[in-house]
C-alpha positions in Angstrom: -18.6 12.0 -8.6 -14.9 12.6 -10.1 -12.7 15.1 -8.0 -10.1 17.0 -8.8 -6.7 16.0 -7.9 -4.8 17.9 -5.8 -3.0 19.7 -8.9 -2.3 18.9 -12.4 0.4 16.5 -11.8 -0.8 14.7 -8.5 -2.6 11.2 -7.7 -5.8 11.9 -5.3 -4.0 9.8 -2.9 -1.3 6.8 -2.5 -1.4 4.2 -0.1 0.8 2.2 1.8 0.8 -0.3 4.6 2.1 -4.0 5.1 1.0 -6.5 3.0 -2.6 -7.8 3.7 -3.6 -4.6 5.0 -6.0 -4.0 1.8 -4.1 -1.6 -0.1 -5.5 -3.3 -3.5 -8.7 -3.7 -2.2 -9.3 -0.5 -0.4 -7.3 1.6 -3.3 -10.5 -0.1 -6.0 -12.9 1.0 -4.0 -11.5 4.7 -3.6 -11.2 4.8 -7.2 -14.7 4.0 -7.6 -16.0 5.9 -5.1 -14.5 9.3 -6.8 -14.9 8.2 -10.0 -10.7 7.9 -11.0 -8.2 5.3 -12.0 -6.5 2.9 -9.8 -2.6 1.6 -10.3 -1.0 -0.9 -8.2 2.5 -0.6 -8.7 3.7 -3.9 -8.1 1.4 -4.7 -10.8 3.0 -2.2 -13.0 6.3 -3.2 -11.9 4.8 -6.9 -13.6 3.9 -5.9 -16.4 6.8 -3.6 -17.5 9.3 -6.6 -16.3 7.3 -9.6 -17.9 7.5 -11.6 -14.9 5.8 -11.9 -11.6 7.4 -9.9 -8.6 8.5 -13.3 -6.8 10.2 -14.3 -10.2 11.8 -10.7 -10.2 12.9 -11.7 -6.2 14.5 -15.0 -7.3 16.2 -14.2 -10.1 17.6 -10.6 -9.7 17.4 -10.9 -6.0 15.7 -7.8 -3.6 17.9 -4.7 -4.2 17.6 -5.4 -8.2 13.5 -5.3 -7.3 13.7 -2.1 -4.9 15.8 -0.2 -8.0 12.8 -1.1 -10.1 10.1 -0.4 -7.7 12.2 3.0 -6.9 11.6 3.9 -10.9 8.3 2.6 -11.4 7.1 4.6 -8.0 8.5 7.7 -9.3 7.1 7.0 -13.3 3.5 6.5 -12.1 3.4 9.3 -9.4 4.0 11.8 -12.1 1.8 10.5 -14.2 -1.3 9.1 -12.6 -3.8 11.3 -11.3 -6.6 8.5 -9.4 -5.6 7.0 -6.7 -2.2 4.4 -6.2 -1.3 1.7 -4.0 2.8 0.7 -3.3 3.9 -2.1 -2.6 4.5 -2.9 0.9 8.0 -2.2 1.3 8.7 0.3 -1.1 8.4 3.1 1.3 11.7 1.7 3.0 13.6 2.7 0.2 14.8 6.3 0.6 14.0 7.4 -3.4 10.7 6.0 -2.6 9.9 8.3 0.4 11.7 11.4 -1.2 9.3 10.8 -4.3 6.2 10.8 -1.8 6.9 14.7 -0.8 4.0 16.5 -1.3 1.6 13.8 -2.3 -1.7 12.6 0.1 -0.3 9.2 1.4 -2.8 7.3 3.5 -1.5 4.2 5.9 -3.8 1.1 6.1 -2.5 -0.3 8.6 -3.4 -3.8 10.3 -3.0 -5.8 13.1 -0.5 -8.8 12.7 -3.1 -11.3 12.8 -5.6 -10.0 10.6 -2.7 -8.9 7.9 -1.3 -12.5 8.3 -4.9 -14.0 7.9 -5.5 -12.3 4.6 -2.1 -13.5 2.7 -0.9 -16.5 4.6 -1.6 -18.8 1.5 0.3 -16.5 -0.8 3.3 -17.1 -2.6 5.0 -13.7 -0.8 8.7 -13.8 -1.5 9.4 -12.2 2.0 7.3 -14.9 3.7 9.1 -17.9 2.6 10.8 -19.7 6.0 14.3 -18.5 6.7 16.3 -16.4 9.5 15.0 -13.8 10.7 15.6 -10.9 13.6 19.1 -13.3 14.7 17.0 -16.7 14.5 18.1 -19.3 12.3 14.9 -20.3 11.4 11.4 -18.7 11.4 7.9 -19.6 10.2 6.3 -17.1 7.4 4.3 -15.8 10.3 7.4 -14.6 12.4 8.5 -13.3 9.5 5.3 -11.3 8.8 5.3 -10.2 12.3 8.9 -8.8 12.4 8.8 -7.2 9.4 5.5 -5.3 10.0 7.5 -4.1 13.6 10.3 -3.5 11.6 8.5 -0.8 9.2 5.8 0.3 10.8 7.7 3.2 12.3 8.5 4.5 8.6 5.1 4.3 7.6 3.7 6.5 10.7 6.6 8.9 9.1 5.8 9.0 5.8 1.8 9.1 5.8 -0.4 12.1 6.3 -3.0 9.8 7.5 -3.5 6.4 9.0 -6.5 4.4 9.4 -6.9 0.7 10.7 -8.3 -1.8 8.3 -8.8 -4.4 10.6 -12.5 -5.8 10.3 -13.8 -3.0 8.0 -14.8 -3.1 5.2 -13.3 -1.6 2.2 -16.3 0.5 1.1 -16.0 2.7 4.9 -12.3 2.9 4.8 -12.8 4.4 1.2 -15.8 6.5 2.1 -13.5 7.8 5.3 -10.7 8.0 3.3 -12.2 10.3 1.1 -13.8 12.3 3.4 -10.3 12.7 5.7 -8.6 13.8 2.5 -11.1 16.2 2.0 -12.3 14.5 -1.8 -16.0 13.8 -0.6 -18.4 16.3 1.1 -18.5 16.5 4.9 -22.1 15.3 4.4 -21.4 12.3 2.3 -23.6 9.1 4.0 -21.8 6.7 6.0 -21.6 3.7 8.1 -22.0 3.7 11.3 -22.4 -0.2 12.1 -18.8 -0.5 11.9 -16.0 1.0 14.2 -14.5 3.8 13.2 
């Protein structure tokens, strides 16, 4: 089935959430489900810089990276009409979340252990041990868990819907997702084994 974006110049949706709450994962299986393309846009971010968004992180440092991500947010939501995934923190920038007017933005949002579970072996650039919330040290699990409190408020703002990804799996969130955003028929099968 393809659908229809919502107009000529739209994305069927854009998600954000924290990182590990399955934006990747869950935008895929959208994009298959209806049949359109999928951008990440720290991957695009990547691929237009040459180098890997840590590498962007250490060498340029995190403002240089949110002026990029700001552009590159911006680029593909005027051009990409499947479904997108942000970064985590992009919707903290305020060109970010003035760029987002008038699109379908879903929140995946997880719980702190599950999020942490899923990229505690990555090489995250905002995970690496330092201060953090007036400590002069914390572990890249503090640090996950502060900055998930710290933004979580924004993305409650900023989405039209929200939907826990928290032991589901990606294949119902999309299927819900869809059906929420009013891309899928009503009628469309589903899974009921799994909460909802």
């Amino acid at each position: 089935m393809t659908v229809e974006p919502v107009s000529d110049h739209a994305p069927v949706a854009v998600l954000i959430g924290f990182m590990g709450a399955g934006k990747s994962t869950v935008g895929v299986a959208l994009a298959d489900l209806l049949g359109v393309g999928f951008c990440d846009t720290d991957h695009e971010i990547e691929a237009r810089a040459g180098r890997s968004v840590a590498e962007i992180f250490a060498d340029e440092g995190e403002q240089f990276f949110r002026t990029m991500e700001a552009q590159v947010v911006a680029d593909v939501l005027a051009t990409h009409l499947g479904v997108i995934a942000l970064g985590g923190g992009a919707v903290m920038t305020p060109a970010v979340r003035a760029s987002l007017a008038g699109h379908r933005v879903v929140h995946l949002a997880v719980t702190p252990e599950a999020g942490f579970a899923r990229v505690r072996s990555s090489q995250r650039p905002l995970l690496r041990p330092g201060p953090v919330a007036g400590t002069a040290e914390a572990t890249p699990e503090d640090r996950y868990r502060a900055l998930l409190t710290e933004r979580a408020t924004t993305y409650h703002q900023v989405a039209d819907i929200t939907t826990d990804t928290t032991g589901r799996a990606p294949a119902v969130l999309a299927d819900e997702i869809a059906r929420v955003l009013g891309v899928r028929p009503a009628s469309a099968p589903r899974d009921e084994g799994l909460p909802q």
